[in-house]
Structures are given as C-alpha cells and as structure tokens.
C-alpha positions as CSV (number, residue, x, y, z in Angstrom):
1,X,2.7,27.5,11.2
2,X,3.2,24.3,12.8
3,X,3.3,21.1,11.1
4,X,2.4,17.5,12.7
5,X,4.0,14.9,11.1
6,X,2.2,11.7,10.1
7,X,3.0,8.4,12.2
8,X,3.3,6.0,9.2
9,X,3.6,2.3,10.2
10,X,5.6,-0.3,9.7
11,X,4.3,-3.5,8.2
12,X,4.9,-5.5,11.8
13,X,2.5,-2.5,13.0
14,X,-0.1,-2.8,11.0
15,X,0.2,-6.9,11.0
16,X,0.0,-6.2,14.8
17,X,-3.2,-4.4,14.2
18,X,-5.0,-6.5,12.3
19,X,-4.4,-9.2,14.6
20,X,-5.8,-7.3,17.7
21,X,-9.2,-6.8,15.4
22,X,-9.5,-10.4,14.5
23,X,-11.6,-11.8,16.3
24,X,-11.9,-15.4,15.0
25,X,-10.8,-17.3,11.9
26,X,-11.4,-20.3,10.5
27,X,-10.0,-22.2,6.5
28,X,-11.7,-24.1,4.3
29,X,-9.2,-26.1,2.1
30,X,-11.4,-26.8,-1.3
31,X,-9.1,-28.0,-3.9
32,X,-7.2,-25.3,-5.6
33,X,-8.5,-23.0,-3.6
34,X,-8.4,-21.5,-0.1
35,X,-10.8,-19.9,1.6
36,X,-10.0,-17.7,5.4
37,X,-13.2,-16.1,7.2
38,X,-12.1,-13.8,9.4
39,X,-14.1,-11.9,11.7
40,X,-12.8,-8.8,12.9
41,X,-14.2,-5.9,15.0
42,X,-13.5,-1.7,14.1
43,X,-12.0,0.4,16.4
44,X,-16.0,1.4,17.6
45,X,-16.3,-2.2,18.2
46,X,-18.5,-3.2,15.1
47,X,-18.1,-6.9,13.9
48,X,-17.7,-7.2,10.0
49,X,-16.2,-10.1,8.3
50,X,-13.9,-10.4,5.4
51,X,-13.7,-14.0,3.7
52,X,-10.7,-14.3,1.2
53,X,-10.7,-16.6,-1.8
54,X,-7.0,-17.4,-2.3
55,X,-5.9,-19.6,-5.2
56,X,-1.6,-20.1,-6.4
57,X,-1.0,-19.3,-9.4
58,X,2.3,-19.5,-11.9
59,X,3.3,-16.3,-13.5
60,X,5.2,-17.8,-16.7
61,X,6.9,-14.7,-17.8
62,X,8.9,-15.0,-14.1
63,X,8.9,-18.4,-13.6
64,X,7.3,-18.2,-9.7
65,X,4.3,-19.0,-8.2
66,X,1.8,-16.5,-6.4
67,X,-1.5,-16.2,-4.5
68,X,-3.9,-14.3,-6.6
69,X,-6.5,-13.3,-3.4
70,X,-10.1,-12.0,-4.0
71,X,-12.1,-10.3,-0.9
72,X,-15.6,-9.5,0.6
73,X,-16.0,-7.5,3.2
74,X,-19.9,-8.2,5.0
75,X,-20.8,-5.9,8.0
76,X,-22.5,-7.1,10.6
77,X,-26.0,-4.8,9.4
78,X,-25.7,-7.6,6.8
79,X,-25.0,-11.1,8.3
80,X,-28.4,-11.8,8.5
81,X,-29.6,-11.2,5.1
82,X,-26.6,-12.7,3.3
83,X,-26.7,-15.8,5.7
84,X,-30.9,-15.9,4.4
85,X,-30.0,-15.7,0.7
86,X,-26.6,-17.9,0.8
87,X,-29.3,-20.5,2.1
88,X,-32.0,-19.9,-0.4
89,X,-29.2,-20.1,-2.9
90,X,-27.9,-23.8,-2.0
91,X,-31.1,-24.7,-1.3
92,X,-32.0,-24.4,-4.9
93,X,-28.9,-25.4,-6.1
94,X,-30.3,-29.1,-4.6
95,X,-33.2,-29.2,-6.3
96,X,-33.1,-31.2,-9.3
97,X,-33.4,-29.1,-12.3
98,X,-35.6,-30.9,-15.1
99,X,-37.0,-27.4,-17.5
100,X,-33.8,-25.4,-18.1
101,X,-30.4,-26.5,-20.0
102,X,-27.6,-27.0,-18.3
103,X,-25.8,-23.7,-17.4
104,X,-22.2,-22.3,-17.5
105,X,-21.3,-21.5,-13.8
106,X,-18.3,-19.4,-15.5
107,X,-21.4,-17.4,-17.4
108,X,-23.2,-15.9,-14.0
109,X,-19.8,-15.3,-12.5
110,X,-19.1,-11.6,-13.5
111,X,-22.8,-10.2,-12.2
C-alpha cells in the first residue's frame, strides 16, 4: 500500500495564489467601513467576484483592535442579474417615499 502525502501550503503560497487569480481590485473608503471588490478568475478560468465589507473593531476584554470582515462571493452566471436588481434597488431608494413610515434599515438587514 502506498501512501501520497498531501502538499499543504504555506501561507506565502496560498497569498501567492490568490494573487495570481485576482484579476482586478478596487476600495471604497465609506466611513467606518471598507469595502475591496475583487475580481478573481478559477483555475478553469471562470470570473467570480468577492466584495468584502471590512469594519475595525475594539475587542474590550483584550484591549486591541481588529477587522471584523463579511464576504459575498457573485459568479460570473450572476453579474448580470445582481447588477439589474442592485439598480432597481437604488433606484427606489431615490424615490421619495410619501405612504409608508419611516423604516429601520437595521430591521431588513438579517433577510
């Protein structure tokens, strides 16, 4: 019985590798927050893109600040559609809104 060991990587490796996928990035600076799009290609050459909400933090129990990071990955099947209702979306968020109360944007966040 032969066994074939596993190459794990290093962390400089797979840095290294993520780099070679990316294909273009660009940051938004909003604030508090940070946002990095980043579109990368797989190893069969498919485009996706991951964007990355990063916001620092301070962890009071240690005394030292952090990045708490939150990401999406869209595939390129879906650019199209999200890029359709990301518009519809701001598009209506122009409008003025005279029949409904005012609404708690911390409310819709967990659907």
């Amino acid at each position: 019985m032969h066994l074939q060991k596993k190459k794990v990587n290093t962390m400089a490796e797979i840095a290294n590798q993520n780099e070679q996928n990316r294909v273009l990035s660009k940051t938004l600076r909003a604030e508090r927050r940070t946002y990095f799009f980043d579109m990368k290609s797989t190893k069969s050459e498919q485009m996706f893109l991951t964007i990355t909400e990063s916001k620092r933090r301070f962890d009071n129990d240690t005394g030292n600040f952090f990045y708490e990071k939150h990401k999406i990955f869209l595939y390129e099947e879906d650019f199209e559609n999200f890029k359709n209702i990301l518009a519809d979306i701001i598009a209506e968020s122009k409008k003025p809104d005279t029949d409904s109360p005012s609404a708690d944007p911390a409310e819709s966040e967990d659907q």
